[in-house]
Structures are given as C-alpha cells and as structure tokens.
C-alpha positions as CSV (number, residue, x, y, z in Angstrom):
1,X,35.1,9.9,42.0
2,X,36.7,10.2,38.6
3,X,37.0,14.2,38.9
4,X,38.9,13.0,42.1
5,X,40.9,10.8,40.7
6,X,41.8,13.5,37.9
7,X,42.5,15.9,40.2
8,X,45.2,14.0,42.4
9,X,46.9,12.8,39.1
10,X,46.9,16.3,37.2
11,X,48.7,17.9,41.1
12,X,45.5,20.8,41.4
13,X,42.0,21.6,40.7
14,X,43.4,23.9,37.6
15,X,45.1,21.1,35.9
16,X,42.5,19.1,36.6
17,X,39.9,20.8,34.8
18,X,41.8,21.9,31.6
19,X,42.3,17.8,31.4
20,X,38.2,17.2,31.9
21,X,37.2,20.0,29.9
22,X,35.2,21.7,32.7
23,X,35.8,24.9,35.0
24,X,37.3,25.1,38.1
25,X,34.6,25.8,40.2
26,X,32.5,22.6,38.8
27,X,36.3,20.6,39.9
28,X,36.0,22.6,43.1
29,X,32.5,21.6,43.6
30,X,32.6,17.9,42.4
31,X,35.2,17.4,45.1
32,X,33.4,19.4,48.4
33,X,30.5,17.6,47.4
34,X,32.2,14.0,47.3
35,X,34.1,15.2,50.9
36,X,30.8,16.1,52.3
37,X,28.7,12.4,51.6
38,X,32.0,10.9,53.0
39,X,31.8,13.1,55.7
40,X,35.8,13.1,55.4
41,X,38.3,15.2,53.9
42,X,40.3,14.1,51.4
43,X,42.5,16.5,50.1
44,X,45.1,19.5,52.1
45,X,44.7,22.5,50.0
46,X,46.8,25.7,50.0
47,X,47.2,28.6,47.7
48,X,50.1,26.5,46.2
49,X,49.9,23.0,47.0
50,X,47.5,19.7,47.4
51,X,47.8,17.1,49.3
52,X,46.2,13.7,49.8
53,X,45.3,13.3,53.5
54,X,45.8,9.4,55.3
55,X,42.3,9.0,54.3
56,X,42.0,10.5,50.6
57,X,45.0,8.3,49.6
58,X,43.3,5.0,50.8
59,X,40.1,6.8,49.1
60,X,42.1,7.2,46.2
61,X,44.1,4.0,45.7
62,X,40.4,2.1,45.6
63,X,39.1,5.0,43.4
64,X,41.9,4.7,40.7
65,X,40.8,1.2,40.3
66,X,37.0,1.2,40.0
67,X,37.7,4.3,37.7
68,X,40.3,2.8,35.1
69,X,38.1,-0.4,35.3
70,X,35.2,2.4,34.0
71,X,37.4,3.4,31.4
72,X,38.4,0.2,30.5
73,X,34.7,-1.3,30.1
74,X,33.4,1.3,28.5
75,X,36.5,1.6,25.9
76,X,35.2,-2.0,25.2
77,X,31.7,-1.1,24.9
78,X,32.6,1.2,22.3
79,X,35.3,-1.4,20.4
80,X,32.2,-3.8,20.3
81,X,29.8,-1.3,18.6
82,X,32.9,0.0,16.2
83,X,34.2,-3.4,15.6
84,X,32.1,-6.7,15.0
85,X,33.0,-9.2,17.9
86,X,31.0,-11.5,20.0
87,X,28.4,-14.1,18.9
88,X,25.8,-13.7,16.4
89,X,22.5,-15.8,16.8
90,X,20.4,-15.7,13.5
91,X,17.5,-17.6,12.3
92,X,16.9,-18.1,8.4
93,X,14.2,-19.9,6.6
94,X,15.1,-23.3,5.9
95,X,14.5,-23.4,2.2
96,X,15.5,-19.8,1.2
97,X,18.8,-19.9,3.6
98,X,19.9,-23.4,2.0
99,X,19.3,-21.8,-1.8
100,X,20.5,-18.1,-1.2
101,X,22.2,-17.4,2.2
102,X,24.8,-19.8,2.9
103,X,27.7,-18.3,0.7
104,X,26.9,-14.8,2.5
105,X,27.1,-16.1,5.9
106,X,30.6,-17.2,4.2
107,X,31.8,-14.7,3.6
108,X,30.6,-13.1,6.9
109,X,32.3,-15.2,8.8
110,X,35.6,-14.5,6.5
111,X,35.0,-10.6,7.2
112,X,34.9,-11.0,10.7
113,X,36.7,-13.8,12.0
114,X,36.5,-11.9,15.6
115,X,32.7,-13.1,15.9
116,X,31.2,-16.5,16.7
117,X,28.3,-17.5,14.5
118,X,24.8,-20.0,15.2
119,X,22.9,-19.9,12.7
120,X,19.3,-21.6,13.4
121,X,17.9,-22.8,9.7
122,X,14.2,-23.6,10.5
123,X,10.8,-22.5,9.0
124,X,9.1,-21.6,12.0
125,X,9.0,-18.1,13.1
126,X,11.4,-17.3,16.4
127,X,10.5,-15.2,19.1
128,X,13.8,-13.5,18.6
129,X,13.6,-11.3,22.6
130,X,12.4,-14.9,24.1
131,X,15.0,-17.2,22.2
132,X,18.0,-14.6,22.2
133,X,18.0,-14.2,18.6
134,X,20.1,-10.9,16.9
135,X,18.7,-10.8,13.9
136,X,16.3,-12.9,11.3
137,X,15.3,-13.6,7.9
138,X,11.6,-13.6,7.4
139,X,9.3,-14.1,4.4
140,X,6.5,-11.5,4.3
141,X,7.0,-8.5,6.8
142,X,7.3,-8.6,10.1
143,X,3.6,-7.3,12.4
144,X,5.9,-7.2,15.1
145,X,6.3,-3.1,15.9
146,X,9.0,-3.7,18.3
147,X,11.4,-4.8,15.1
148,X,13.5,-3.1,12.4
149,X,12.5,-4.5,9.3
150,X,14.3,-4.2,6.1
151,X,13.3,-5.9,2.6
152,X,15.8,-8.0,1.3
153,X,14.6,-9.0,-2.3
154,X,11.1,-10.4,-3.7
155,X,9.2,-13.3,-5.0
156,X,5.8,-14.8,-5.7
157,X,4.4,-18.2,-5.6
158,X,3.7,-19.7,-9.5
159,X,1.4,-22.6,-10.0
160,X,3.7,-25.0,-12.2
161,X,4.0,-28.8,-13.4
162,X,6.3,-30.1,-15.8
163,X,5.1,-29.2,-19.6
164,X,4.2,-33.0,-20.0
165,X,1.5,-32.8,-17.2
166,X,0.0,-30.0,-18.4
167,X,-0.5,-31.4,-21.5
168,X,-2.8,-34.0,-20.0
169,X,-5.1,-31.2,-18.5
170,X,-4.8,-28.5,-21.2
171,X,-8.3,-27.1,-20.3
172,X,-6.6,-25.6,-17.2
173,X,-7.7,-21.7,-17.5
174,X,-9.2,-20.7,-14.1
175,X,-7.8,-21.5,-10.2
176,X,-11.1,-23.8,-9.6
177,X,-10.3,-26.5,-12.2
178,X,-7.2,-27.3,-10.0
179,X,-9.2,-28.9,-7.8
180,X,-9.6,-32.5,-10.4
181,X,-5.9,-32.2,-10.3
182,X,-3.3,-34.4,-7.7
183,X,-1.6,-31.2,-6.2
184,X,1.5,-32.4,-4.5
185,X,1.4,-29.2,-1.1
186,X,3.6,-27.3,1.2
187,X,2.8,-27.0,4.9
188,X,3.8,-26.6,8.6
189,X,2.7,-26.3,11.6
190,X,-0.8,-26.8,10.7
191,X,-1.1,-24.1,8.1
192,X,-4.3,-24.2,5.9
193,X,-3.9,-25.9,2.8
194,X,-6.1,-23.6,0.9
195,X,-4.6,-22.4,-2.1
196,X,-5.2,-18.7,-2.6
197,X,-5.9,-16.2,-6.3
198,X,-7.1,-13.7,-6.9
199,X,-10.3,-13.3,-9.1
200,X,-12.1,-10.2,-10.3
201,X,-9.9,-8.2,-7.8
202,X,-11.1,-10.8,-4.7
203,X,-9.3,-13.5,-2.7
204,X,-10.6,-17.0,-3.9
205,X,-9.5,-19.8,-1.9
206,X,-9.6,-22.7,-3.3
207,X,-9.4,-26.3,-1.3
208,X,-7.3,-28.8,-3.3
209,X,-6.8,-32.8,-2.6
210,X,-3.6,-33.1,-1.8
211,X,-1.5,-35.8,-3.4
212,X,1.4,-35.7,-1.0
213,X,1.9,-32.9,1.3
214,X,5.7,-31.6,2.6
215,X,7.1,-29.1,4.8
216,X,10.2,-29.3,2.9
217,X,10.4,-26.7,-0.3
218,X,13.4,-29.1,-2.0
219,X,10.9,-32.5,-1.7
220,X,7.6,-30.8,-3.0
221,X,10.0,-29.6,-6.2
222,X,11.7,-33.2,-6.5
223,X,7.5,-34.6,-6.4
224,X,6.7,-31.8,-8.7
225,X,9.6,-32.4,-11.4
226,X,8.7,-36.2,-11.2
227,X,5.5,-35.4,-13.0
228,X,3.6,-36.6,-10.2
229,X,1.4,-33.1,-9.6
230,X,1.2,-29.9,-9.5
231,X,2.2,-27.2,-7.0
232,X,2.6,-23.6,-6.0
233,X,6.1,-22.3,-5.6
234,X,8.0,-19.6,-4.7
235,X,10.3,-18.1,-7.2
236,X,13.0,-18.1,-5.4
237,X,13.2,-21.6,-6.1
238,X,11.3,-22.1,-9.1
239,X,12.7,-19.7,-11.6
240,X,15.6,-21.8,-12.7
241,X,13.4,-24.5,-13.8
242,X,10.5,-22.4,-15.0
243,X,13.5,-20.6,-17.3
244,X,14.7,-24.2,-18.1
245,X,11.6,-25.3,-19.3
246,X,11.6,-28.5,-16.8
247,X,8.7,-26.6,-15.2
248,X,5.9,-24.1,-16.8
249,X,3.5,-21.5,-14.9
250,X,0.1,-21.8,-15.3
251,X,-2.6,-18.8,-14.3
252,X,-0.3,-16.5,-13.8
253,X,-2.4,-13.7,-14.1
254,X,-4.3,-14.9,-10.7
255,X,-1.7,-14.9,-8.8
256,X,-1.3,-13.6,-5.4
257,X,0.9,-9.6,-5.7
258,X,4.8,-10.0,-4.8
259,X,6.0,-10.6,-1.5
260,X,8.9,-9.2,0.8
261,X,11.5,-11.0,2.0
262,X,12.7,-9.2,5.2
263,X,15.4,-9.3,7.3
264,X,14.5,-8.1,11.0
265,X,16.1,-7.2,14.1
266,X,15.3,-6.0,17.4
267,X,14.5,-2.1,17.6
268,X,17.6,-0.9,19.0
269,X,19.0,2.8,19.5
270,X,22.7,1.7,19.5
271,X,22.9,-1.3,17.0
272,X,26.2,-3.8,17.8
273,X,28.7,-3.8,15.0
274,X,28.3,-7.1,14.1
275,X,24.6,-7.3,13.7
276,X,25.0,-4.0,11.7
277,X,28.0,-5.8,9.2
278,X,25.5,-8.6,9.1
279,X,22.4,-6.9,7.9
280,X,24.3,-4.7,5.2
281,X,26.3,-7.8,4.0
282,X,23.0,-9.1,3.1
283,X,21.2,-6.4,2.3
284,X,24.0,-5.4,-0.2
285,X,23.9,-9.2,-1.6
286,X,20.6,-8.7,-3.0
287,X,20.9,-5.6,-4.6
288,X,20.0,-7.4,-7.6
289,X,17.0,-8.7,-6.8
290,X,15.9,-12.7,-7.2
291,X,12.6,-14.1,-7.7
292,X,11.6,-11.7,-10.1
C-alpha cells in the first residue's frame, strides 16, 4: 500500500523508487502483487505515462490516509522514545524516598515538564507488570530475572542508642547480650523480628523483646533518640546522628556486609525516553555515594 501510494504521488515506478530507496523491479513487483490480491487493476501504464484507473483512485484516496496516519503514528512512537512525554508510575521506599528522593523527582519533573508523574511511596514491594509500574526503587537486589537492575548507592544497618543508654549497659560486646536490652524494632508485613550478625563467619540470629515495634523508619529513630532502646538502622538514615554524636554504633564489627540499593525496571529492548531520563537522573544523583 505505501509503495502505492509513493508511486502515484512521485508520477512512475522510477521516481518512485529513487524516493523509497529500492529498485524498480521490487516497485514493479510490490504493485502487481497488491493488483493481483485485489484482483483489480489499479494503475494504466505506458512506456510514458501512469494513470490511476476509477478503481485505483478510490484505492488510493483510502490508502493515502491509512498510510500518512502510519507515518504519523509511528513519527510519534519515535518522538516518545527521543523525547520524555507521557506518565511515569514509580514506586519508592517510603523512608529512603522521604530522606533522599524527593528533591530528584524535583527536579525531574522541572526537566520534563512534558511528562505526568505518580509516584507510589510505600515499603512494600510492587509487582511492577501487575500494577503498571515503569520503574522502582528497591533495597537489596532485585531476584526478579525479568528486570533491569541498576545499583543506586549503599548502606548497612548499625546497632545504635544514644551514648547515655549505652552507658547503662557498658558490658555490651557480643550480639547475644542484646537480648536483656528494650530494643525499640522495624517491621512489616509480618517480617521476622530476628535480628541478624554475623559471628565467626556464620549468620547468628538473635530473637530480641521488643519494646515497641514500627513499620515506620522516622518513629523507630524518634523512639531510639528518646533514649527509650536500642535499634538497628540503616545508614541512610542514621549517619547524620551517628556523626553528631546524638546516636553511637555498637558491634560494628558483626554486622551484616553492605547492601544495594537498586533501582529496577522492566526488561525492555526499546526503553521509553522518560523512564530512561528518570533512571540516569537518579543514578547520576548518587554518584557520590550515601550510607557509607
């Protein structure tokens, strides 16, 4: 249809093909073979003109159409994976995205004023295919094969009180005496409460009462400052405090290794614009890594 089209436009096959970039004899082809499944012909040919026939030109009026509509689409296919435009679904984690995200979605959204932005702040992990998510921020890496993952930055978890509660329990040298101490705990969803260290190169778990537990990151550090117990947390939020000296790190040399925090998309051949600008504006906003 579109060699058609081409071909009663450029006046004859010849013009026709220098336009498309083929040979005559694939314009001459395309055309019998588009005459033959309509079982109609379409164009009068001579040695020096063309011709629509009654047919061909109501052929070609329609196919004019559908083709520039082609065009058209697929020019805006390709402005949408050159230029970010659309909407943007992307889930952070609740604590992390409040401390370190919010001024990069910002200036995102000042970069590209073209796209319309949900940002879902949660700590549960989205099924991004299911829930119609673009992209995520996750910490820890990603098991799921069928996502890009790239690491953001890194941090670790850091057993810390304020220096006045430690004083109380200065004896306080190995992961099992936490368990005579109030420990003031982060959960969700039903998550084991087990705190976790290494010892002698082996995971020790070890189960500690729980003075007030909190699926919120900023209310187990408000608990935690008040002198009220001890907890484990991540850098990310901690290390002002810890560099303060409102809060000090106890065991440290038991601690879990480093963890990744990733950002993840779905695996895609032809990535959009926008969730391209989006990933490298974070990516790049890290450079320097935090929680270290």
């Amino acid at each position: 249809m579109s060699v058609f089209v081409s071909v009663v436009e450029a006046g004859s096959f010849s013009s026709a093909a220098q336009n498309l970039g083929v040979s005559v004899s694939f314009v001459s082809k395309q055309v019998n073979r588009l005459e033959e499944r309509l079982n109609a012909r379409l164009l009068q040919r001579s040695t020096r003109s063309l011709s629509l026939t009654e047919v061909g030109q109501m052929y070609y009026t329609k196919a004019r159409d559908i083709v520039r509509s082609a065009q058209e689409m697929e020019n805006n296919i390709h402005s949408l994976q050159q230029n970010p435009v659309g909407t943007i679904k992307v889930s952070v984690p609740l604590s992390f995205g409040h401390l370190h995200l919010q001024s990069v979605i910002t200036d995102y959204m000042r970069l590209y004023p073209q796209v319309e932005l949900q940002v879902d702040f949660s700590s549960r992990l989205v099924d991004l295919a299911g829930e119609g998510f673009d992209v995520a921020l996750r910490l820890g890496e990603s098991k799921d094969s069928s996502l890009i993952s790239r690491k953001v930055t890194e941090f670790n978890l850091v057993t810390c009180a304020t220096p006045a509660f430690w004083q109380k329990y200065p004896q306080i040298t190995h992961p099992s005496q936490l368990r005579q101490l109030p420990a003031i705990k982060y959960h969700y969803q039903q998550a084991p409460l087990m705190m976790e260290y290494f010892v002698n190169g082996q995971s020790l778990h070890i189960d500690v009462p729980a003075k007030a537990q909190t699926n919120h990151l900023p209310q187990q550090l408000e608990l935690i400052l008040a002198g009220i117990g001890f907890g484990r947390l991540p850098t990310f939020i901690a290390d002002d405090y810890l560099n303060s000296g409102r809060l000090q790190a106890v065991l440290q040399s038991y601690e879990m290794p480093v963890q990744g925090i990733y950002i993840v998309y779905p695996h895609r051949h032809h990535l959009s614009a926008k969730v391209r600008a989006f990933v490298d504006l974070v990516c790049d906003a890290f450079k320097k890594e935090i929680g270290k």
